[in-house]
Each structure stands twice: as structure tokens, then as C-alpha cells.
C-alpha positions as CSV (number, residue, x, y, z in Angstrom):
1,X,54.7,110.6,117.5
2,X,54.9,107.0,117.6
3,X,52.6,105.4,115.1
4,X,51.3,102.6,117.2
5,X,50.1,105.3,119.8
6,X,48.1,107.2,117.1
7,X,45.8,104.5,115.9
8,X,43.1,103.3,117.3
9,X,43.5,100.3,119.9
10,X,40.9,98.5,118.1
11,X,43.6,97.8,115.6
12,X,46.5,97.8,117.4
13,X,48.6,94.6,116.9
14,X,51.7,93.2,118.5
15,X,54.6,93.7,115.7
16,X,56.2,90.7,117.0
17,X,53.3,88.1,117.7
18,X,51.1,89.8,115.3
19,X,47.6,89.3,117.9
20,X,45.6,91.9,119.2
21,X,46.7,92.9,122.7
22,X,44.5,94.0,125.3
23,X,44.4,97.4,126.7
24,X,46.4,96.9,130.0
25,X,49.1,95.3,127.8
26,X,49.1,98.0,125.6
27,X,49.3,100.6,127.9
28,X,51.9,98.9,130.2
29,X,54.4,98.2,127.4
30,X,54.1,100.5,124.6
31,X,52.6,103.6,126.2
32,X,54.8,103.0,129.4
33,X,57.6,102.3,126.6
34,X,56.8,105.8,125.3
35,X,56.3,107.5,127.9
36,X,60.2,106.4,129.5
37,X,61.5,107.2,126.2
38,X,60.6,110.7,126.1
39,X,61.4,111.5,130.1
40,X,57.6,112.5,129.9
41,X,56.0,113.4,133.3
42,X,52.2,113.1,132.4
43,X,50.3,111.8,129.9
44,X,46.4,110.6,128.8
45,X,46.0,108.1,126.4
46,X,42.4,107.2,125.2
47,X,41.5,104.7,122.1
48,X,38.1,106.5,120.8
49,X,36.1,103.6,122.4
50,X,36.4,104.2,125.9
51,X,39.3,103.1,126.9
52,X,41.6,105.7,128.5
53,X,45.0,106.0,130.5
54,X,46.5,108.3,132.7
55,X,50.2,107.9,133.2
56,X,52.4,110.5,135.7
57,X,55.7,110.0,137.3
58,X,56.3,109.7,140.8
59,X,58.9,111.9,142.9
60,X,60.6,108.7,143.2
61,X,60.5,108.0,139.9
62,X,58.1,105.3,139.4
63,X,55.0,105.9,137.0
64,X,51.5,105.7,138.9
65,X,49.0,103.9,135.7
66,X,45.2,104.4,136.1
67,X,43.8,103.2,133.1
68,X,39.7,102.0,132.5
69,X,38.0,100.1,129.7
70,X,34.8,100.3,128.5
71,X,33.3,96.9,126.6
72,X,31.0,97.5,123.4
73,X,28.3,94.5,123.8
């Protein structure tokens, strides 16, 4: 499995940029990334913090996202 999926958002950084991304931007590039690369046709993503995503392809094969995000004040 992809190494970037299996640890936890919290320290997830982009390889290129080297900041933190936020969950939507995680989950529409590297889990959507993922998810095209291994002609998956659901999957659920969550962080361990409350942040989750559901991913499924479409008959017409386009990917419904529903993700959430929970903040820790």
C-alpha cells in the first residue's frame, strides 16, 4: 500500500512543496490518485482524527467523493 495513505494525515506532507495539505487536497489528489491507479471501485479512507472519505466509481466512470473533517480545538 502506498506509504503516504498509511500514515496519519496529521503528518502527511506534500513531497514536492514539503507543507502540510489539507484534507480535501489530500483526498482529491493522492487518495483519488490511488484509487485510479488501482481500477478500485470503493474505498474509505479515515486519518484517526476524524477525518474520513468515501470514494466509489460511477457507472459512467466518474468517482462520487464524500469526505468530512472533524477540527480538534
Amino acid at each position: 500500500m502506498n506509504q503516504e495513505l498509511t500514515q496519519s494525515f496529521e503528518n502527511f506532507t506534500d513531497e514536492k512543496s514539503g507543507k502540510r495539505v489539507n484534507w480535501p487536497a489530500f483526498v482529491e489528489s493522492e487518495v483519488v490518485n490511488f484509487f485510479n491507479a488501482h481500477n478500485l471501485e470503493r474505498i474509505t479512507v479515515e486519518d484517526g482524527r476524524g477525518n474520513k472519505a468515501k470514494l466509489s466509481r460511477q457507472k459512467d466512470s466518474e468517482i462520487k467523493v464524500d469526505y468530512s473533517s472533524t477540527v480538534i480545538i
